[in-house]
PLY file of the C-alpha trace (Angstrom):
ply
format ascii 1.0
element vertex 339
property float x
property float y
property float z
element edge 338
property int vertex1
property int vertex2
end_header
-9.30 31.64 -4.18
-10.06 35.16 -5.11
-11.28 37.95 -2.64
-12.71 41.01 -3.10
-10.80 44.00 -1.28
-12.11 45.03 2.26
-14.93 41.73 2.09
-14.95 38.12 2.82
-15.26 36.00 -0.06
-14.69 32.51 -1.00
-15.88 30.99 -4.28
-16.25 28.00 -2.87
-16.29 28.35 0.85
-18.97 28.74 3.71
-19.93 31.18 6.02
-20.60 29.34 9.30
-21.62 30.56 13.00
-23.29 28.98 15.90
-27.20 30.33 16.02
-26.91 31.97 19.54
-29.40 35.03 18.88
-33.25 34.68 16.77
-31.81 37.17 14.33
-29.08 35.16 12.90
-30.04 33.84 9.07
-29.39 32.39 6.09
-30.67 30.87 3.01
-29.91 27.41 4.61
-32.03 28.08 7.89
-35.23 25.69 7.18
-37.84 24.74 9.87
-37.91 24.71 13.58
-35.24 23.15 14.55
-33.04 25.63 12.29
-32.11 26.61 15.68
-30.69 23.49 16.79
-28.17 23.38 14.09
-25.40 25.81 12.30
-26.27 27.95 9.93
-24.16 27.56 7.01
-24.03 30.20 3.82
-22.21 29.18 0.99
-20.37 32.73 -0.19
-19.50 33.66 -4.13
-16.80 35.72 -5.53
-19.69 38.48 -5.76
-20.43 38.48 -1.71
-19.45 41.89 0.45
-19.37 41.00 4.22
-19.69 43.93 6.34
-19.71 43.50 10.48
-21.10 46.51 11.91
-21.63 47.89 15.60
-24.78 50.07 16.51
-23.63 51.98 19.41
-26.20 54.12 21.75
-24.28 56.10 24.20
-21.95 54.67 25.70
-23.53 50.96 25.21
-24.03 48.32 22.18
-27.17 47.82 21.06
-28.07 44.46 21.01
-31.15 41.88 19.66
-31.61 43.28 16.40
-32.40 41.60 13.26
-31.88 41.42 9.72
-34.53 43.52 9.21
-33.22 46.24 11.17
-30.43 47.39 8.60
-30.26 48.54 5.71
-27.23 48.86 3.58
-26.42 50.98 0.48
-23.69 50.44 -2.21
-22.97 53.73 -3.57
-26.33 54.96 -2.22
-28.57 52.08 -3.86
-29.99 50.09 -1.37
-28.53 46.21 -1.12
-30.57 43.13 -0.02
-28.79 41.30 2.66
-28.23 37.74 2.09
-26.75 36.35 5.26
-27.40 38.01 8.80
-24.98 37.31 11.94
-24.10 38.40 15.48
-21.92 37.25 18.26
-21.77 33.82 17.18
-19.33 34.60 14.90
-15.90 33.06 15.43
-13.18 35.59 16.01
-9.36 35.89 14.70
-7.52 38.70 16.75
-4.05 39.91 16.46
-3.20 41.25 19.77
-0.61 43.87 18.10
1.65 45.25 21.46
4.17 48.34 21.04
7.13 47.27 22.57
8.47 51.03 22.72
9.86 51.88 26.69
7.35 54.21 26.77
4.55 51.32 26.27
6.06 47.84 28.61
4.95 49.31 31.64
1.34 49.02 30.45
2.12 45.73 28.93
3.08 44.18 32.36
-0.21 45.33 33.86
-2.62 43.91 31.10
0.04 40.64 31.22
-1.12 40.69 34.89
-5.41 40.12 34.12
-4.52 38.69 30.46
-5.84 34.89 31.92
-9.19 35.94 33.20
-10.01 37.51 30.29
-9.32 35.18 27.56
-10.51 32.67 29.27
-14.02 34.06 28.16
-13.13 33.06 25.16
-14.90 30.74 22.77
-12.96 27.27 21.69
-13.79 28.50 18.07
-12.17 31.33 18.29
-8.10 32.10 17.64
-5.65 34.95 19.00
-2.27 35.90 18.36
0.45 38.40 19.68
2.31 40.29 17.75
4.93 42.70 19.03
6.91 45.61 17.67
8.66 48.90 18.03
10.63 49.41 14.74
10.25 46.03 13.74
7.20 43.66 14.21
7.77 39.84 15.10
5.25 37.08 15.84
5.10 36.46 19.68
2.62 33.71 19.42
0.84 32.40 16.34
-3.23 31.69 16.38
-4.37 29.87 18.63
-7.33 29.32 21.29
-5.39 28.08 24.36
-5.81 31.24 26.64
-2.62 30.26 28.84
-0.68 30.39 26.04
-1.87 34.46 24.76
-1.15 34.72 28.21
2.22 33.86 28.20
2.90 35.34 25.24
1.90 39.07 26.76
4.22 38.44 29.65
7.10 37.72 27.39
6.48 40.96 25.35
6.02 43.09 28.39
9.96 42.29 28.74
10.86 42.61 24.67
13.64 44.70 24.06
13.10 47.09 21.57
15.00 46.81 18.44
16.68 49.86 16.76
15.30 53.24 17.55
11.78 54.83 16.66
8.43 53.21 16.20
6.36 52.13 13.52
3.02 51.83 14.13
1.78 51.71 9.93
3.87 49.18 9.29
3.38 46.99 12.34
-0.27 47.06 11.63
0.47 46.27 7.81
2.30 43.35 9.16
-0.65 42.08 11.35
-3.11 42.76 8.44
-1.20 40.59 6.20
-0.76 37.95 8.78
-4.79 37.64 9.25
-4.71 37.57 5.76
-2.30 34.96 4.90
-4.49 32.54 7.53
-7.69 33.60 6.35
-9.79 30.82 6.76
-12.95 29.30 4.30
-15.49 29.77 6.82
-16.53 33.62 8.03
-14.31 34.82 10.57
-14.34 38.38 12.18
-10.91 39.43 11.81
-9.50 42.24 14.37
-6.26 43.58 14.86
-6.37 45.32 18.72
-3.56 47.56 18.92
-1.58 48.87 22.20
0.03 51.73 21.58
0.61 55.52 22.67
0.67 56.22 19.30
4.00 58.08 18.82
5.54 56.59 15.49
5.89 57.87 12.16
5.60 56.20 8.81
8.95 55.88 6.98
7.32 55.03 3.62
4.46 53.28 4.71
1.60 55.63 4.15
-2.00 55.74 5.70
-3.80 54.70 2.49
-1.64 51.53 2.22
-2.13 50.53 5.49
-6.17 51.28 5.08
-6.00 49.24 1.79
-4.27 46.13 3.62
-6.96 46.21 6.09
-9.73 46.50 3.37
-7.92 43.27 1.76
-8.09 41.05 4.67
-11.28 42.22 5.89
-9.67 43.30 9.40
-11.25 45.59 11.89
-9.20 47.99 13.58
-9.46 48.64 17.14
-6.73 50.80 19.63
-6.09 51.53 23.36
-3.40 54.43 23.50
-1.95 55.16 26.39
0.53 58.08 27.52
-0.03 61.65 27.76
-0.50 62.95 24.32
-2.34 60.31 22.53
-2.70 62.25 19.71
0.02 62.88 17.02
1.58 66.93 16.91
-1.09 68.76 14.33
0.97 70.46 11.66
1.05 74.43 11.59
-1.32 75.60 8.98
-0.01 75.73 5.47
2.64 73.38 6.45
3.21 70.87 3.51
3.62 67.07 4.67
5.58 64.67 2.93
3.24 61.27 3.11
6.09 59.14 3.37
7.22 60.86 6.84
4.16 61.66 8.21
3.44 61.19 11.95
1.00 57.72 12.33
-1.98 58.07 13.85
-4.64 54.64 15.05
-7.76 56.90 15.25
-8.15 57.90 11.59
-7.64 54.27 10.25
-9.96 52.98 13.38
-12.97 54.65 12.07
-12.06 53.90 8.66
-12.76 49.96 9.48
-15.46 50.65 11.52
-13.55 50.24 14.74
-12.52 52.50 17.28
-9.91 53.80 19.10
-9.72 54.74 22.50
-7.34 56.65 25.25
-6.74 54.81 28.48
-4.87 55.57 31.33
-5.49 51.65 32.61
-5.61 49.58 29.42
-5.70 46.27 30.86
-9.55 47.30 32.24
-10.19 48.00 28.94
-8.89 45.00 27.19
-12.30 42.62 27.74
-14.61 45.56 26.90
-12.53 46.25 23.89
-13.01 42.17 22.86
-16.71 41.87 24.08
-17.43 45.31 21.69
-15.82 43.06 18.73
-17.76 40.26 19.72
-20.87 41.72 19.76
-21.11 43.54 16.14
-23.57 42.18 13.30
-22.40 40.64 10.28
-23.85 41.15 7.48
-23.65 39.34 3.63
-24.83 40.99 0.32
-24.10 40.33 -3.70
-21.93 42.67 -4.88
-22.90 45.16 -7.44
-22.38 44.32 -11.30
-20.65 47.29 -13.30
-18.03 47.73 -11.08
-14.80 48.64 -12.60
-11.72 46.52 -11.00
-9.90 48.03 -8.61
-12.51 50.94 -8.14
-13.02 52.11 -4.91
-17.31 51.20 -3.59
-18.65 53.33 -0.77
-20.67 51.20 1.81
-23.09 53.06 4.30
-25.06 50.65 6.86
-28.19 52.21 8.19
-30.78 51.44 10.56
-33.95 50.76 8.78
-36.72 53.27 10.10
-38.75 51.31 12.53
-35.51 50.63 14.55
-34.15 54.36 14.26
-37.88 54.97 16.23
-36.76 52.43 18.83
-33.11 53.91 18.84
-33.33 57.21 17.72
-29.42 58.01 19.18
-28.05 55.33 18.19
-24.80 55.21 15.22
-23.74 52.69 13.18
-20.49 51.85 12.51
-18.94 49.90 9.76
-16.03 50.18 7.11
-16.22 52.90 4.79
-15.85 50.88 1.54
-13.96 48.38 -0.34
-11.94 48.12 -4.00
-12.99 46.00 -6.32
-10.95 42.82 -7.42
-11.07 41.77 -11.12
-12.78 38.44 -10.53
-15.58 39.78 -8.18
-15.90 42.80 -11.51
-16.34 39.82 -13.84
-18.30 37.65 -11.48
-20.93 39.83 -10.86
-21.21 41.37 -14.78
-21.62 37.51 -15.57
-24.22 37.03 -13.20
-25.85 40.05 -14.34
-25.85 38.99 -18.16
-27.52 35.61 -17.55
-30.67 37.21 -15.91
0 1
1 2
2 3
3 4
4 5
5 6
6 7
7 8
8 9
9 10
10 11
11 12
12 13
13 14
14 15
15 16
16 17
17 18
18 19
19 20
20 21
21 22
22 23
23 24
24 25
25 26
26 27
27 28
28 29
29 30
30 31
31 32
32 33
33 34
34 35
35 36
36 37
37 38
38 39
39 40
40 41
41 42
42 43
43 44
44 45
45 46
46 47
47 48
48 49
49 50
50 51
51 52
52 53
53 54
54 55
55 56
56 57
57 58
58 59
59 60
60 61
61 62
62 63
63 64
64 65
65 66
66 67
67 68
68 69
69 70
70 71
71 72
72 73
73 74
74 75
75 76
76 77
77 78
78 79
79 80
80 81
81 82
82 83
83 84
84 85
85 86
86 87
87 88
88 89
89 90
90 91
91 92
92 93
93 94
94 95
95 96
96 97
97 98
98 99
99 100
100 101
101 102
102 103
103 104
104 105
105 106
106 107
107 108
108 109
109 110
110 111
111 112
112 113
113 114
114 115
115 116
116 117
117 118
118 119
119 120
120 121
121 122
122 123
123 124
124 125
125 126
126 127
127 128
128 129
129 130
130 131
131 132
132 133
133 134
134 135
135 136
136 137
137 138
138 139
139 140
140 141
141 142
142 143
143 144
144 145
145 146
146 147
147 148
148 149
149 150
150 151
151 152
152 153
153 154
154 155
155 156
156 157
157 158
158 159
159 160
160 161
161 162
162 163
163 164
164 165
165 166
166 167
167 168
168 169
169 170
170 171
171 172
172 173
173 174
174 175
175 176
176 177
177 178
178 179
179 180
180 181
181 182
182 183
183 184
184 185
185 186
186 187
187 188
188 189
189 190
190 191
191 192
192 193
193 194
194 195
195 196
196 197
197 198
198 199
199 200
200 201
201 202
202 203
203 204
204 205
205 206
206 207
207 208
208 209
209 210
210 211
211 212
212 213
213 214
214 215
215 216
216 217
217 218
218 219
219 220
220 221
221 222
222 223
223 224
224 225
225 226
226 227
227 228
228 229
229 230
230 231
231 232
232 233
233 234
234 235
235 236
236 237
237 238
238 239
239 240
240 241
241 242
242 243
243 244
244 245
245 246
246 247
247 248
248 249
249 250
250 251
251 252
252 253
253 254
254 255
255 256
256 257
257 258
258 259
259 260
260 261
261 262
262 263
263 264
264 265
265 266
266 267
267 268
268 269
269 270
270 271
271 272
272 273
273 274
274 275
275 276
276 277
277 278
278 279
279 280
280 281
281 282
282 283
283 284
284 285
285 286
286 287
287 288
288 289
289 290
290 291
291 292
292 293
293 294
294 295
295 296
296 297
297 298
298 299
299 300
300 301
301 302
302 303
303 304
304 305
305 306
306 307
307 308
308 309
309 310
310 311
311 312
312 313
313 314
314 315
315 316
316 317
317 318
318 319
319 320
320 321
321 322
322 323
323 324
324 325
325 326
326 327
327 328
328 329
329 330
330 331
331 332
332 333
333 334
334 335
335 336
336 337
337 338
């Protein structure tokens, strides 16, 4: 199977979600009882899947449509193929610093873990993943809420291993996880971090970590606790060496679209944090021809007018881009040609 950096794509796979909303659509919706079924969209190398969240305030905006966005590709407009919302199944890595500074958190979102995962959909998967200098697998994917559950209690008593904390490279672990189980039919893949965002790279730098997450198509969201959730600004004309630069979740949050956000009580903001991924839009368009492989495609998702009138506040936010792969580049020149 070949992918296209920072999309979902299958050459021969499916995009499938459960019609919950009248704005989810695809070329396989027919007739009135479209409804009653799933809407399947069978994906090319050449489709870009971006899931975006329109936020208004404080709030998400929901019950838009299709026809409501508007996405550009290096500034030319795109037509969207396949529309989506919160029917979408989700893959989460729930990615928990294990630092001594962090398990006292843990223990407390441990403590309402059950309640909130039990909102949960059965099509939808979680995992833990723990780490301090080191990242291990707590508990693979899977949609049994007692068992994320137990998972979180055992972490909230990991020992840390070694000294210092790496943040980049825990969440380059967790991206290639999601990756390595990416599935044929369209997920929405998140990685929600708990951290207080104290770590530095050793070698991994911020653009590898933002190009893993582009590969698997993973969102990025963060609750940082502590005091300074914020890594130590460098003096001015101070010159950083990229390979030991302090890591930092907020940066690489907004890169993916996601967020990142300070909390002095993280476990009440674990199920806001999930219902925010739940509820973005997904949206499917053909790639481009021209593209050079491994060139780097600005994406921009806009409201279309008529809904900036009926939300003229609100912000969109999506991933920033993707690279291109050499079979999407061929793909889509191919398709071009035989028009």
């Amino acid at each position: 199977m070949c992918f296209i950096v920072s999309l979902a794509i299958w050459s021969t796979g499916a995009y499938s979600a459960l019609p919950e909303t009248p704005g989810e659509s695809g070329p396989h919706q027919q007739g009135a009882g479209a409804q009653a079924q799933t809407p399947t969209y069978r994906a090319s190398v050449t489709d870009v899947q971006v899931d975006a969240a329109v936020i208004d305030g404080r709030r998400q905006v929901d019950g838009l449509t299709q026809q409501d966005f508007v996405i550009l590709d290096e500034n030319r407009p795109q037509q969207i193929v396949y529309f989506g919302h919160s029917s979408v199944p989700l893959e989460v890595v729930l990615l928990l610093d294990v630092s001594g500074s962090v398990q006292k958190y843990l223990r407390d979102i441990a403590a309402i873990a059950g309640s909130v995962l039990r909102k949960l959909t059965p099509q939808d998967q979680v995992a833990v993943m723990v780490f301090s200098r080191d990242t291990w697998i707590e508990q693979s994917l899977t949609n049994n809420p007692d068992e994320i559950a137990q998972a979180i209690e055992q972490a909230s008593h990991e020992q840390p291993f070694g000294s210092g904390t790496r943040i980049n490279a825990a969440i380059l672990s967790a991206s290639k996880f999601l990756e390595r189980n990416r599935q044929a039919t369209v997920q929405r893949r998140a990685i929600l971090i708990v951290t207080d965002n104290d770590g530095m790279s050793y070698g991994v730098r911020h653009d590898d970590v933002l190009r893993s997450l582009y590969t698997a198509d993973v969102l990025l969201n963060a609750i940082v606790v502590g005091r300074h959730p914020h890594p130590p600004v460098a003096r001015p004309g101070a010159v950083i060496n990229p390979d030991f630069a302090f890591d930092d979740v907020y940066p690489l949050a907004a890169a993916t679209g996601g967020q990142a956000i300070a909390a002095s009580k993280p476990e009440q903001k674990l199920a806001e944090v999930l219902e925010r991924i739940r509820n973005r839009y997904s949206l499917v368009y053909h790639a481009p021809s021209g593209a050079q492989p491994g060139a780097y495609r600005h994406i921009r998702v806009e409201l279309s007018e008529t809904a900036r009138r009926k939300h003229p506040h609100a912000e969109v936010n999506a991933r920033d881009g993707y690279y291109v792969n050499r079979e999407e580049a061929k793909s889509a020149n191919e398709q071009q040609r035989s028009r």
